[in-house]
C-alpha positions in Angstrom: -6.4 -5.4 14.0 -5.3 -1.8 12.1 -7.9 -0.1 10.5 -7.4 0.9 6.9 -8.7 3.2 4.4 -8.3 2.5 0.7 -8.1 5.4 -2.6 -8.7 4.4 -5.5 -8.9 5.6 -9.2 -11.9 7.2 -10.2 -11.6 6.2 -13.8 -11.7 2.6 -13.1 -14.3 2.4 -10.7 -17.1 1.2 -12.8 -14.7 -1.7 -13.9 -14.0 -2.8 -10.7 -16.2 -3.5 -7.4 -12.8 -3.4 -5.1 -13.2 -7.4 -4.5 -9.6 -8.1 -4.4 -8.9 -4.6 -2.5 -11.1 -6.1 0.1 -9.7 -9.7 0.1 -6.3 -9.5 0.5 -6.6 -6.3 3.2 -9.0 -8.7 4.9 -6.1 -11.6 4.8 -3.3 -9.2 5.4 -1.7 -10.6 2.1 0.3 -8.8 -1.1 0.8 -5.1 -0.1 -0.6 -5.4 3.0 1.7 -8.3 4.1 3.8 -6.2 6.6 1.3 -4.8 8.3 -1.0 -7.9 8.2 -4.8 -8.0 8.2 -7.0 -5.1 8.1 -10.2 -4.0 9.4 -11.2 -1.5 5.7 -13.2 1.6 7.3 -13.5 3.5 4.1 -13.1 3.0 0.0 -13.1 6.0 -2.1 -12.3 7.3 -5.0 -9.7 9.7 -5.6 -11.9 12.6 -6.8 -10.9 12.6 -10.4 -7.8 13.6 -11.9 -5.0 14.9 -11.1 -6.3 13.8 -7.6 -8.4 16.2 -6.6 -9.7 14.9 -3.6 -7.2 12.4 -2.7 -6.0 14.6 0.4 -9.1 15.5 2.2 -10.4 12.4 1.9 -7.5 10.4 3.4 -7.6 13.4 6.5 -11.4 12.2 6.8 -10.4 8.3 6.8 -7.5 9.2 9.6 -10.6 11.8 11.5 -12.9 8.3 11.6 -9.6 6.1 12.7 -7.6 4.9 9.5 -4.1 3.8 10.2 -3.3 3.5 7.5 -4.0 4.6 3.9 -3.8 2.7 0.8 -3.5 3.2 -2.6 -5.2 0.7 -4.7 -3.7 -1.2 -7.1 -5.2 0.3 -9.8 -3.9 3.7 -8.8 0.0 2.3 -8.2 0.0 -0.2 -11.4 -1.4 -0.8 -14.1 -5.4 -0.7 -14.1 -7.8 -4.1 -14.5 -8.3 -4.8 -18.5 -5.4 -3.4 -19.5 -7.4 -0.4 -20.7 -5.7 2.5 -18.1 -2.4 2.8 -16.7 -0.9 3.8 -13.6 -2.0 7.2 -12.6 0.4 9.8 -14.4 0.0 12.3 -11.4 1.5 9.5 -8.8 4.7 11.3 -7.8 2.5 14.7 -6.7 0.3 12.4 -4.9 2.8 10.6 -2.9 4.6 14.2 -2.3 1.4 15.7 -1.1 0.1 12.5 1.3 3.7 11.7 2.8 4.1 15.9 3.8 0.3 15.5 4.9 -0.2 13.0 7.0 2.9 10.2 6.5 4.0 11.2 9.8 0.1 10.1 11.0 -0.5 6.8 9.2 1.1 4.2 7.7 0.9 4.9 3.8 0.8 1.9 1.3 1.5 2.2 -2.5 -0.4 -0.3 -4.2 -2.9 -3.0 -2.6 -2.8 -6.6 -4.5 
C-alpha cells in the first residue's frame, strides 16, 4: 500500500475534521481511484494563504515516506458549506509542487 500525504486549506479546517479525506484514501476510491488505497502519513494545512507553507511541508511528507501528495478537496473545489471557494492561488501552487517535487511523488489534485 502507497503512502500518502494530504494539504489542505487552512481556512476551512475548523469546518471540516478530514473524515471523507480519510475514507476514500483509506478505500482507494474518487481521486485516489488510480492509485488505489492509501496508507495517510500526514494531514496539514496549507500554511495560510497564498500557500505559504504548502512546499516545505509536502518536502517533509516525502522526507517521512509520502508517495504521493494530495490536495484536498477543499483546496481543488469548492469548500464544504458552500461558504469558500476553490483556492484562488491554485495555478502557483500546482506550478510550484510539479517543478518541486512532481518528478518525486505522485501529485493529486483534489481528494473526494
Amino acid at each position: 500500500m502507497k503512502k500518502a500525504g494530504i494539504i489542505r486549506c487552512l481556512n476551512t479546517e475548523a469546518m471540516c475534521p478530514g473524515t471523507s479525506c480519510f475514507r476514500v484514501a483509506k478505500e482507494g476510491k474518487a481521486c485516489f481511484s488510480e492509485v488505489g488505497p492509501v496508507e495517510v502519513i500526514g494531514h496539514v494545512t496549507c500554511g495560510g494563504c497564498p500557500g505559504k507553507e504548502i512546499l516545505p511541508r509536502a518536502l517533509k511528507m516525502v522526507e517521512k515516506g509520502a508517495e504521493i501528495i494530495a490536495l484536498s478537496s477543499c483546496m481543488v473545489n469548492k469548500a464544504p458549506g458552500g461558504k469558500y471557494f476553490s483556492c484562488p492561488f491554485l495555478p502557483q501552487i500546482k506550478e510550484m509542487l510539479e517543478s518541486a517535487i512532481g518528478d518525486k511523488v505522485t501529485i493529486i489534485y483534489g481528494t473526494h
